[in-house]
C-alpha positions as a printed NumPy array, in Angstrom:
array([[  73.28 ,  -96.815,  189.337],
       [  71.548,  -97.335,  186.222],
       [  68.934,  -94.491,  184.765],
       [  66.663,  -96.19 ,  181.905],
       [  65.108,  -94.438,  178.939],
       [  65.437,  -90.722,  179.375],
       [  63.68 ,  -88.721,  176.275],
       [  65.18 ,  -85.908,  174.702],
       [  63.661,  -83.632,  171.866],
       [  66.006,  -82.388,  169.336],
       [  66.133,  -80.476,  166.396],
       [  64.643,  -82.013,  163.088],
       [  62.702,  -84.674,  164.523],
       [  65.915,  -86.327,  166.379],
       [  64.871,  -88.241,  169.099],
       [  67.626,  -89.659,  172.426],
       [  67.663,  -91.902,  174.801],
       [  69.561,  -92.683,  177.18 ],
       [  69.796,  -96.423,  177.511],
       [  72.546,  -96.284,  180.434],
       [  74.402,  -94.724,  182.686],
       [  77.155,  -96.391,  184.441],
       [  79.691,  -94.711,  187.273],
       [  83.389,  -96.054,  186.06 ],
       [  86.578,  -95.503,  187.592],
       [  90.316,  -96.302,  186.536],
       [  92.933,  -96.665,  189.162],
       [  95.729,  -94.182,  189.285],
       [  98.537,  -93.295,  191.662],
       [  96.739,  -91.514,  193.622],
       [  93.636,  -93.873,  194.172],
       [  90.818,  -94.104,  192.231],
       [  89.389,  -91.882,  189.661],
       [  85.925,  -91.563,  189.225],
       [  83.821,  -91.104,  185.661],
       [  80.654,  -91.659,  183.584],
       [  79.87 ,  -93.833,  180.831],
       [  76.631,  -93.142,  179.455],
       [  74.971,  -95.263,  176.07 ],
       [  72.521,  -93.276,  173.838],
       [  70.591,  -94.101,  171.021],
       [  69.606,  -91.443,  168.591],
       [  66.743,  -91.891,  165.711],
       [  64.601,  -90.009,  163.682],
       [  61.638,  -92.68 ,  164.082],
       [  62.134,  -92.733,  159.791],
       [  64.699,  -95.807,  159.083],
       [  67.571,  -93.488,  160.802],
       [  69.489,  -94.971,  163.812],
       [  72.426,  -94.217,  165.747],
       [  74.356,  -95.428,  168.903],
       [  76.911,  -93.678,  170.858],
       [  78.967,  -93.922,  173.753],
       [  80.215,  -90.939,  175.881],
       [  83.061,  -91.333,  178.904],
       [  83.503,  -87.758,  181.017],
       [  83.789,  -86.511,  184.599],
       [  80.01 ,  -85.643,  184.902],
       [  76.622,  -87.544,  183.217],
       [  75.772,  -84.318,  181.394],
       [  79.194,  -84.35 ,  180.001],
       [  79.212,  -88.103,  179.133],
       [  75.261,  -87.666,  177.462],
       [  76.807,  -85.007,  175.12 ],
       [  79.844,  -86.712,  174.215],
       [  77.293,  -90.038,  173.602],
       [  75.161,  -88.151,  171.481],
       [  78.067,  -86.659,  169.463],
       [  79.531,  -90.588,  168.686],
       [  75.623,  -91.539,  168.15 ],
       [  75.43 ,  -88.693,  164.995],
       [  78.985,  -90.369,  163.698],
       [  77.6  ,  -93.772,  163.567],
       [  73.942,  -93.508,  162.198],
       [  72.523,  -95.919,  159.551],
       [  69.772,  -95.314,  157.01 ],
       [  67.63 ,  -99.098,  157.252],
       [  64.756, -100.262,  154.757],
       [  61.281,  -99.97 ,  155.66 ],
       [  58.407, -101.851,  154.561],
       [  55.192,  -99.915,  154.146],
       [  53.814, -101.711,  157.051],
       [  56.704, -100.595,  159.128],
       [  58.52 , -103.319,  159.64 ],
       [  62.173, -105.166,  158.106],
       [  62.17 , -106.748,  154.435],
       [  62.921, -110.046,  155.84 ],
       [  64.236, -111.849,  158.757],
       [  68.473, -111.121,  159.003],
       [  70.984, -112.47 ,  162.673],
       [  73.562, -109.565,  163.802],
       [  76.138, -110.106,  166.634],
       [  78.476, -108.06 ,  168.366],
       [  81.266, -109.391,  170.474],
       [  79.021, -112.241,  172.393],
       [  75.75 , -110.881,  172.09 ],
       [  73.242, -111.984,  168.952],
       [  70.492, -111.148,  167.903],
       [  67.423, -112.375,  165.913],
       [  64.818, -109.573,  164.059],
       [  62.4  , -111.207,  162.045],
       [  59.46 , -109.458,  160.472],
       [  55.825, -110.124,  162.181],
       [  52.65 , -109.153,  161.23 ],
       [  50.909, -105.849,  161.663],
       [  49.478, -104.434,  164.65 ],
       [  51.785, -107.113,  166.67 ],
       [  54.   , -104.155,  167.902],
       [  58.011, -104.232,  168.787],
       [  58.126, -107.918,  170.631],
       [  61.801, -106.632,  172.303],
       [  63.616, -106.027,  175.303],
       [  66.202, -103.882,  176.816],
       [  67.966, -101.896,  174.811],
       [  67.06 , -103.813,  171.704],
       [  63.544, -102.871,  171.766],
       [  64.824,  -99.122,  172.139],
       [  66.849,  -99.216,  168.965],
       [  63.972, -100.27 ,  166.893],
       [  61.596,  -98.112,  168.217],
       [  63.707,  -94.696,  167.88 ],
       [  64.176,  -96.434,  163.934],
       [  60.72 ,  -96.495,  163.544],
       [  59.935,  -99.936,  162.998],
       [  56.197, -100.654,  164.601],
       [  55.689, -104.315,  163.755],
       [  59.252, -106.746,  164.575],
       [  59.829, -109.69 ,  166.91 ],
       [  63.426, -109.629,  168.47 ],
       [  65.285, -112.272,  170.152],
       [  68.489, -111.639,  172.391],
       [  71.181, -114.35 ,  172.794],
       [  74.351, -114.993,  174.203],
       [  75.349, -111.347,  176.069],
       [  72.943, -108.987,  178.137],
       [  75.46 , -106.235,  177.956],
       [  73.107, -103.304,  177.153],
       [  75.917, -101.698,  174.742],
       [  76.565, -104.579,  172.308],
       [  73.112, -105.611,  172.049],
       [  72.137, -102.322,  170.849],
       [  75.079, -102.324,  168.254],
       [  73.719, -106.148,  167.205],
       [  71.139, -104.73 ,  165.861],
       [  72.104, -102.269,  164.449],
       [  74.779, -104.845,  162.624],
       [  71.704, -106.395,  161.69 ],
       [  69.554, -103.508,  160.919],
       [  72.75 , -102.218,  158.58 ],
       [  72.578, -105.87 ,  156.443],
       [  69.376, -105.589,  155.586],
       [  69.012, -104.974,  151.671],
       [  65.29 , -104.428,  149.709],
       [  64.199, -106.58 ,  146.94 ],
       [  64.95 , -103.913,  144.394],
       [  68.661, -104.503,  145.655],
       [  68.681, -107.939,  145.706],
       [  67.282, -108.063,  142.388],
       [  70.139, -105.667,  141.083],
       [  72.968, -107.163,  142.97 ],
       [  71.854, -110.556,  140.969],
       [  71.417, -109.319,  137.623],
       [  67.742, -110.764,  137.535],
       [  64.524, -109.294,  136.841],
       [  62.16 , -107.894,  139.902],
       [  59.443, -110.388,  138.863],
       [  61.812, -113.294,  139.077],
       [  62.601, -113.001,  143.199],
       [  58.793, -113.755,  143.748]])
């Protein structure tokens, strides 16, 4: 029971998705009890990203509780002016990794599952992905946005070294 990429317009340019929705249940005493789990990804499509995760009784319920986490845990990433990441950078998240490197323009998001999502709704147009170890949907999508929160600008690097701008080239 798995519903894929649901859009939903928001308020200042806020964009969700559901990525999944999964029907979970926890045994009690009196059998089993039944719930939701749905994974969303929020982004502004500007270097903003967020994902959430949202447990209730109902999918409406869950969605609004995923959205909520998603708006606790957003990052602000780098862009290059060709939309893409400064340079190449791994993230992981329990087993799953993941590999972003920058590609050329016009190439597009070269992604899948809910990888490909993520840097879409962060506005990155031009990015070859690579998944490895896990499939689970959830920690791939917080891989990379592990990775996407490492990445760091020149301007940074050069700071963070004490060297000149000029030098790093």
């Amino acid at each position: 029971m798995k519903k894929k990429n649901i859009k939903i317009k928001e308020e200042n340019n806020w964009e969700e998705k559901v990525v999944q929705v999964k029907r979970v249940t926890k045994v009690v005493k009196g059998g089993k009890k039944l719930s939701f789990r749905a994974v969303l990804i929020i982004g502004n499509e500007n270097g903003q990203i967020g994902v959430g995760v949202g447990k209730a009784s109902d999918v409406i319920g869950a969605v609004k509780k995923g959205v909520a986490d998603a708006k606790k845990h957003t990052i602000s990433i780098p862009l290059t002016k060709y939309f893409s990441i400064p340079h190449p950078i791994n993230g992981t998240s329990g087993a799953a990794k993941i590999i972003l490197r920058p590609s050329a323009t016009g190439s597009g998001v070269i992604a899948g599952g809910s990888t490909r999502t993520v840097l879409e709704l962060a506005g990155i147009k031009n990015i070859l992905a690579k998944q490895l170890g896990s499939n689970n949907t959830l920690n791939n999508a917080r891989a990379v946005l592990n990775a996407l929160n490492n990445l760091r600008t020149f301007q940074e690097t050069a700071r963070i070294r004490n060297i000149e701008l000029e030098q790093l080239y």
